[in-house]
N, C-alpha and C positions, 0 to 999 in steps of 0.2 A: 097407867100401870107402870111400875119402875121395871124395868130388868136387871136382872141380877147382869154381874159384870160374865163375859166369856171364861175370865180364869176359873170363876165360881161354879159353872155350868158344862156338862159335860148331854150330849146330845147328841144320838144318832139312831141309823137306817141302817145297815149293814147287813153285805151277805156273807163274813165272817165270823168263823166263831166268837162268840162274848166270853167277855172276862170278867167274873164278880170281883176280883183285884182291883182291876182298873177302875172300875166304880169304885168302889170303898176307898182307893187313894185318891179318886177324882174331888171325894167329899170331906175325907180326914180336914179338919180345921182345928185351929191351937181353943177358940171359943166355946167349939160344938162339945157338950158333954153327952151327946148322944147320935147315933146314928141308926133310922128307920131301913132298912133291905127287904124287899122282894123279890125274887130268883123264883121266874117261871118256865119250866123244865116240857118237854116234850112228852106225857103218857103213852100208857103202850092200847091204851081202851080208852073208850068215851064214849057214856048212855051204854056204857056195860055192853060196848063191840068191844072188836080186839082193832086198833088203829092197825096199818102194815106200811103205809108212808102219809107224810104230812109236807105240807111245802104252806108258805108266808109270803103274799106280795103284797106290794106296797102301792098307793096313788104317787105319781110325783109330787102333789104338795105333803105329804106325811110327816115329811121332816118340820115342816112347817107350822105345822098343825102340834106338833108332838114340841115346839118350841112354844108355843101358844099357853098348852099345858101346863108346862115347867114355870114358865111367868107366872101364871095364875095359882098356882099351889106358891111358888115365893112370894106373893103378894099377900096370900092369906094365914102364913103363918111364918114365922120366925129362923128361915131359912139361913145357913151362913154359907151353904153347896146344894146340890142337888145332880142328881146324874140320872138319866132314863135311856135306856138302849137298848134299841128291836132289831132282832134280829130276820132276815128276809131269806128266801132260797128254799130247798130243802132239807131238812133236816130231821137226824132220825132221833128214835127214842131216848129218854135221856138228858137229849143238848139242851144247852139253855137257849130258849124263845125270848124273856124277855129279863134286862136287869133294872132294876129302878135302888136307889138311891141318896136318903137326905138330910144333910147334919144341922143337927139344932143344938139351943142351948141346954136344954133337958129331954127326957127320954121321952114324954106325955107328948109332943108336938115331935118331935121323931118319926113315933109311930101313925099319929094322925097325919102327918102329911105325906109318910110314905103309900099309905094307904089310899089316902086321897090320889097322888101322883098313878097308882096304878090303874084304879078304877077309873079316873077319867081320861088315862087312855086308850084303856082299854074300848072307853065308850064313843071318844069322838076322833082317834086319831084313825085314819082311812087305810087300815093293815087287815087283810084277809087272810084266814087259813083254810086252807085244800085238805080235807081229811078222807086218804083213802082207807078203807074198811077189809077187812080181810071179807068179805062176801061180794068185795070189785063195788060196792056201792060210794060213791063220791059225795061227801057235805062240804059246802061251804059256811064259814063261820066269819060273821063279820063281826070286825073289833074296834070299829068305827063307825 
C-alpha cells in the first residue's frame, strides 16, 4: 500500500481542542474539486439520558492505528489530502470529538471516502469514551 506523502496527511491524538480550519486547510488542494467533512460534537444525551460529563482515552498505539486508516482510505479511492483528528481528555458538551477530512477530485469520492475515513475509525482505531449519566451511572463506549 502507497502512503500518501506527510505534507498530504494531517493526523492526530490530542488532548487539545480541534480545529475544523486546520483540517480543511490541511486538505485544500489546487486539484481537489471537492472536499468530504465530518465534525463529531459532544451531545448533551445518549439512548435518551441526559450525558453530564464525557471524557476519550486513547491506547498508545491509536495514533498508529488511525494512520493505518488514512493509508487505506488513500488507497482506495482518489485522495489528493486527507486529515483525521481525535480528540482525547475531557470534554464537555458541544466540543468537537472528532475531525475527519478528504480532498478529491470530484464530490462523489469526497463524500465516500470521508465516510469511509470516519466509520473505520471509529471501528478499529483503540479510542474509548467514559459517558457519565446524570443518574451517576458510567458507560463505556468503545470506538475501536
Amino acid at each position: 500500500m502507497t502512503r500518501l506523502a506527510e505534507t498530504d496527511c494531517l493526523v492526530g491524538v490530542r488532548d487539545l481542542p480541534l480545529s475544523v480550519e486546520e483540517c480543511l486547510t490541511a486538505v485544500a488542494r489546487p486539484q481537489a474539486g471537492g472536499i468530504g467533512l465530518f465534525v463529531g460534537t459532544v451531545r448533551a444525551s445518549d439512548h435518551d439520558r441526559p450525558v453530564v460529563a464525557l471524557e476519550y482515552s486513547a491506547h498508545p498505539d491509536a495514533l498508529a492505528k488511525l494512520r493505518e486508516v488514512v493509508d487505506a482510505v488513500a488507497a482506495d479511492y482518489p485522495v489528493a489530502a486527507i486529515a483525521a483528528v481525535h480528540r482525547v481528555g475531557s470534554l464537555e458538551i458541544g466540543e468537537i470529538a472528532v475531525v475527519v477530512a478528504v480532498s478529491c477530485p470530484h464530490r462523489p469520492e469526497a463524500f465516500a471516502a470521508a465516510r469511509r475515513l470516519i466509520d473505520d475509525l471509529k471501528a478499529t482505531v483503540p479510542i474509548w469514551k467514559k459517558q457519565t449519566y446524570a443518574d451517576g451511572e458510567i458507560e463505556w463506549v468503545g470506538c475501536g
